[in-house]
N, C-alpha and C positions, 0 to 999 in steps of 0.2 A: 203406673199412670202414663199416659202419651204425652208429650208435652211436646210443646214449638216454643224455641227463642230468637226469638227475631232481635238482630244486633248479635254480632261474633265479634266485637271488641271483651275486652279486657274482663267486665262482668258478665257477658253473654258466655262466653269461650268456659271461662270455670264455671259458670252455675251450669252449661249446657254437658261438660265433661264431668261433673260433680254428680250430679243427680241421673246422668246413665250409668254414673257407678254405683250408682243406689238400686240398681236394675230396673228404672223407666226407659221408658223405649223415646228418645229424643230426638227430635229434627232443629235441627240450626240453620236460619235463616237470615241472608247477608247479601245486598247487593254486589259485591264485591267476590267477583268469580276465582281471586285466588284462594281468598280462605275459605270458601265453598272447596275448592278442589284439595289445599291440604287437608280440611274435616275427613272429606271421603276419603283419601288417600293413609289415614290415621297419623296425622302428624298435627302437630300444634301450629297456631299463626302468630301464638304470644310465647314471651319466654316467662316461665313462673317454674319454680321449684314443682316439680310430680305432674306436673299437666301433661306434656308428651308424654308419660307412661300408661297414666290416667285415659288420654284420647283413644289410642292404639287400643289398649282392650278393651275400650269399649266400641270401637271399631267393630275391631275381630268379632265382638260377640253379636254385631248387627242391634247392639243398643242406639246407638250414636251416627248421626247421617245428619249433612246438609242439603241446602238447597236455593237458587235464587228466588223459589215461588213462593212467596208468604200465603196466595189461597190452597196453595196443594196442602202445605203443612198444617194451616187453620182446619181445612177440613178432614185431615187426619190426626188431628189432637183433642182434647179435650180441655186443656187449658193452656196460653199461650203467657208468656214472659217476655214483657218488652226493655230491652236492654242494649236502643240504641243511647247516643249520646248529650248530652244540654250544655253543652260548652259556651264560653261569657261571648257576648256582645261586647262591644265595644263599650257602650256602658257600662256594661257592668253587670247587665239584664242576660237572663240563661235565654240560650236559641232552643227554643223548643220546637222547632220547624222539624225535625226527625222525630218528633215520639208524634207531633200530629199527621205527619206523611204515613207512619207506621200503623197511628192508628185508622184512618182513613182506606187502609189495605187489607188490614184484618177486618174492617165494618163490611167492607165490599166483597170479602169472603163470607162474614157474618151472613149476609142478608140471601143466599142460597142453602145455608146448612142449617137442617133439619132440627139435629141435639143440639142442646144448650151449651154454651162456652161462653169458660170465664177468664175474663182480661185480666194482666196483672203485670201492673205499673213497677216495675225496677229499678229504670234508671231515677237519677237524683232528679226532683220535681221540687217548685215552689210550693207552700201552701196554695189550693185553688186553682192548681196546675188540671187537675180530676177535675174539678166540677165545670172548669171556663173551657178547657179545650179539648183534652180527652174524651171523656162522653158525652161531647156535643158532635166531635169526627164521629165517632162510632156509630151513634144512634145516627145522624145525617146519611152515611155511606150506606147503614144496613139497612134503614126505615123501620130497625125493630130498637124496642125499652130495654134503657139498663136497669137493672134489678130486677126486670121481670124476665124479658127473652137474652139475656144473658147478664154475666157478673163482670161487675168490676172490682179489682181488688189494687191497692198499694202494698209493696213487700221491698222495704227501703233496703240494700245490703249494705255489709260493715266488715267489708274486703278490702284487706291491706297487700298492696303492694311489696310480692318477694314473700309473703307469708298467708296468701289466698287461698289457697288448698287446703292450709291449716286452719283458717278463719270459716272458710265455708263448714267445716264440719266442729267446730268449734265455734262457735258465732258468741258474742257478750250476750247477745241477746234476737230473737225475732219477730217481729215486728209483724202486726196485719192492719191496714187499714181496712174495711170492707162496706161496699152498700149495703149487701146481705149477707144474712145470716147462713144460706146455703154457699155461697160463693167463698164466706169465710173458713167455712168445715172442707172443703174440697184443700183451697190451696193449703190449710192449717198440717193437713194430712200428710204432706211433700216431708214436713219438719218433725214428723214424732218420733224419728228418732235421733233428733239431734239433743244433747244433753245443754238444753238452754233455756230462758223463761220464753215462754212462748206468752205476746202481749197482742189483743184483738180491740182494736179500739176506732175511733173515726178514722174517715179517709184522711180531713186535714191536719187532724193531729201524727199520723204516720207520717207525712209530707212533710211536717215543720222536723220531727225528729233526728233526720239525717242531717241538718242543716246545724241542728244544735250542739249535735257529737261534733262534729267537724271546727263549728267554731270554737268550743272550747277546747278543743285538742288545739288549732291555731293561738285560743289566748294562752293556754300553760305553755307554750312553746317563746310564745314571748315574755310573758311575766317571769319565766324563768332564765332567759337571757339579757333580762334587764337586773336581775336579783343578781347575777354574773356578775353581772357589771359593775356594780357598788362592791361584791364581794373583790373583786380581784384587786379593785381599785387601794379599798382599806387591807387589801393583804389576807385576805381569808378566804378562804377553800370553800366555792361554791356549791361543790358537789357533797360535803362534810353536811353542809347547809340544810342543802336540798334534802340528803338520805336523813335527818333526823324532822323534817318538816314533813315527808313523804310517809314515813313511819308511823302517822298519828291519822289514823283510817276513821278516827271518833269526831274530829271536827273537821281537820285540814280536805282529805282524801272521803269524802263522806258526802250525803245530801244535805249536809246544817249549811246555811248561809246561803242557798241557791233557789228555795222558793221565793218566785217575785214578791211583791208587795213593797213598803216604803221604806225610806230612804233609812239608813243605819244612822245612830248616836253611840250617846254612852262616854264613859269618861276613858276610854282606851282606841278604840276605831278611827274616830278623825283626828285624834290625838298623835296614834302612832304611825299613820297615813303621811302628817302633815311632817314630820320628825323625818321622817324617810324621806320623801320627796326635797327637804330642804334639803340634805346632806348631802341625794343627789345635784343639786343645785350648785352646794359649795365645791360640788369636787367636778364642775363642768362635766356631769355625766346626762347625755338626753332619755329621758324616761319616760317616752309619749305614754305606753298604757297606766303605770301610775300615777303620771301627771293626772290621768285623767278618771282616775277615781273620787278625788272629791268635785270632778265640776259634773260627773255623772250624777252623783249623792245630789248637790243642789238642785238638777233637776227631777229627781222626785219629789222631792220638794212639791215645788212649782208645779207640777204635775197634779198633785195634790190639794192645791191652795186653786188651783184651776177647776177641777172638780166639784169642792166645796161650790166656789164663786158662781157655776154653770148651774148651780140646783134654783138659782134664782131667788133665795130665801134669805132673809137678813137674820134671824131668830138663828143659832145653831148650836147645839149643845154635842160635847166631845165625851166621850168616853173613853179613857185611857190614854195617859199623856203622858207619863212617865216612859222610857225610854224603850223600858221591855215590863210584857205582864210581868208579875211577879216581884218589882222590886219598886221602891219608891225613889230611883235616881233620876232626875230630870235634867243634868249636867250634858250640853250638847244633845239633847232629845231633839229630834224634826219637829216632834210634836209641837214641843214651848215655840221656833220659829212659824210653826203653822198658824198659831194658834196669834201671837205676836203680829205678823203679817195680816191677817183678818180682824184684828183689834186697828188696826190703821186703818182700812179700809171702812171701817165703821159698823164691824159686823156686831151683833149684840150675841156675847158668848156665855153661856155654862158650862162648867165644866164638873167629869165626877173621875176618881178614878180611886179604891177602896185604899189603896196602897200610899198614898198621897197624902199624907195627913198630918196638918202643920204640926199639932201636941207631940205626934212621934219624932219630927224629921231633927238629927242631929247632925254636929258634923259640917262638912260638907256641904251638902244638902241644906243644912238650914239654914249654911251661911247664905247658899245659891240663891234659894227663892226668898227671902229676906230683903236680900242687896242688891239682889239682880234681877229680880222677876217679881217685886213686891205687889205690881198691878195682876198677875194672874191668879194670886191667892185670894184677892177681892173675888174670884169668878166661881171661886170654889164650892160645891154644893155637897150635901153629907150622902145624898140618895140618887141613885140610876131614875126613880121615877121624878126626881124634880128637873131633870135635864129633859126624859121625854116630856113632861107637862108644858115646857118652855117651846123647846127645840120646832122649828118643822123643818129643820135637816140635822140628823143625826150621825156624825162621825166616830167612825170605827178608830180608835187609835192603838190599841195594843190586843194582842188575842186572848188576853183574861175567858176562861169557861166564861163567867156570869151574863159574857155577851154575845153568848151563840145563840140564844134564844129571842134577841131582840126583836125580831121580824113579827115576832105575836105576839108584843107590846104595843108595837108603830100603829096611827090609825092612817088611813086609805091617804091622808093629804099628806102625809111625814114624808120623806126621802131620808135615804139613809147610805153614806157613801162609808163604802168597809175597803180600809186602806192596808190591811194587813189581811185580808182573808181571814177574819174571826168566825164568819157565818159560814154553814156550809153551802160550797156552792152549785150545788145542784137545784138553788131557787131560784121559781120563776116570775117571782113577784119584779112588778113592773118597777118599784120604788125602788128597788134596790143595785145599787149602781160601785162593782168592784175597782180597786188598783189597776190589775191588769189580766182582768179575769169575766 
């Protein structure tokens, strides 16, 4: 394939020397006339592990060439890679002033060339970076449609510094944002032979992904210098810690725990949150990212009880209030505080949840809702249909099956706020209103 990258920094430079070793014939495109002149020259402008060797032969082999003119290159490629830069604002806000000058350059090539060409967003972008300013330059500069007289596409990279070369052809994974479906099979093609999942999905969901690798790789970076911190303090071997915490790929190291929805309970979670946090406390050690997990937790909460309140309905019947499907503990549930919280405020409540059932609950449990929650078992109903008969706002509180199918129970006036993703969400019923979805 032909390809033009516009941006000879850091991810320009290896995607541009990477994929001419794939044998694409590539143009690098850089206002900055020295690394224009070392490209031609076959020399590197960055220092990475294999890139000068990588450059040079693709050099030699007339794969590989720069150039200051982003329309010479547009109109000798077929699809172009933008991979200038979005560094912070003083706020704190990305300057996207180079990927809109870029693409304002490539539009104003667009709008003379004949064959179709497809754009493709590299550098790091906000969500609605594509829809607010990119292909609003494009289509402005060229006076032709994206999706129709050319493609745009998002192609986020996941290139590490001093291990680039290895990561370009080893990638975790690759990523396609696309308008279309022709513009996604073009760029899709660049990567069939790299041994990786290859994921074709919205533009602003490609956008947001880059952003989320990064800040979790920044939060284990600190949750793990904070777990340091206690450990050295109490005399124990952090790393001893971490290598048998890290070992456990089934919860720890895994997707459990990481799909949004509400806030966590249970009789171990804020329990063992609160334990740790004081300890750090006693032992004057500063733990801002722990500290601020349970003030996170309450605001889902509140997030929650905000939602409800916003349906504008006083009637509201809950489904599933124990703390997780499957089990009848409601010790530290969000739920019982959501539901507590909307009993103040005057809301009139039902409640069903099959697991909940004073005859069974021992223990524990039955000392809880007995002694401590004896006004929510008044609220208690035996059946799913006596909560919709009441209700005209229906909350989702645990992902029990029996309440994936609620949507074709509700009549036209119900609302139904699903705090855990129980339903699938690919619905596009107007009444029904997600956690964070």
């Amino acid at each position: 394939m032909r390809i033009s990258i516009l941006g000879l920094g850091y991810v320009g430079v290896v995607s541009a020397a990477c994929f001419a070793n794939q044998g694409h014939d590539v143009i690098g495109v850089d206002p900055v006339d020295v690394k224009v002149d070392l490209i031609n020259k076959g020399q590197t402008p960055i220092i990475e592990k294999d890139i000068g060797e990588i450059i040079k032969a693709a050099v030699d082999q007339d794969k590989l060439s720069a150039t200051q003119n982003a329309a010479e290159a547009v109109e000798k490629t077929d699809i172009s890679l933008v991979c200038v830069g979005t560094p912070s604002q003083l706020n704190g806000n990305l300057d996207t002033s180079y990927v809109r000058r870029v693409c304002e350059d490539i539009g104003s090539a667009l709008k003379h060339k004949k064959s179709r060409h497809v754009v493709v967003i590299r550098s790091t972008i906000l969500p609605g970076t594509i829809r607010d300013i990119v292909i609003p330059a494009l289509e402005e500069s060229s006076g032709k449609i994206a999706g129709k007289d050319f493609g745009v596409c998002n192609n986020p990279e996941f290139l590490r510094e001093g291990t680039a070369v290895y990561d370009f052809y080893h990638p975790p994974k690759t990523v396609i944002g696309e308008t279309d479906q022709t513009s996604g099979d073009l760029l899709s093609s660049l990567y069939d032979q790299l041994p990786a999942p290859l994921i074709r999905t919205k533009i602003e969901v490609a956008e947001m992904v880059k952003y989320v690798d990064n800040v979790w790789h920044a939060l284990k970076v600190g949750f793990g210098n904070e777990i340091g911190g206690i450990c050295k303090t109490v005399g124990v071997d952090s790393h001893d810690v971490m290598d048998i915490f890290c070992s456990d790929t089934k919860l720890n190291i895994s997707p459990y725990y990481l799909k949004p929805g509400f806030a966590f309970g249970g009789s171990c979670l804020p329990k063992d949150v609160r334990a740790l946090t004081y300890k750090g406390k006693s032992l004057d050690i500063d733990l801002p990212i722990l500290n601020a997990i349970l003030p996170s937790n309450r605001h889902q909460i509140e997030t929650g009880i905000r939602m409800v309140m916003e349906s504008n309905n006083r009637k509201v019947g809950i489904l599933g209030f124990s703390f997780k499907a499957g089990t009848d503990d409601l010790r530290e549930s969000p739920m019982v505080e959501l539901i507590e919280r909307l009993l103040g405020k005057g809301f009139d409540i039902k409640l069903y949840d099959k697991n909940v059932n004073l005859a069974s609950l021992v223990g524990a449990n039955k000392d809880f809702i007995l002694n401590r929650i004896p006004h929510i078992s008044k609220l208690m109903v035996k059946t799913m249909e006596e909560v919709l008969s009441h209700a005209q706002t229906i909350v989702i509180g645990n992902n029990s099956p029996e309440f994936k199918q609620i949507l074709a129970k509700v009549n036209k006036n119900q609302k139904v706020v699903d705090l855990v993703r129980g339903i699938d969400h690919q619905t596009s019923n107007a009444s029904y209103h997600g956690m964070s979805w």
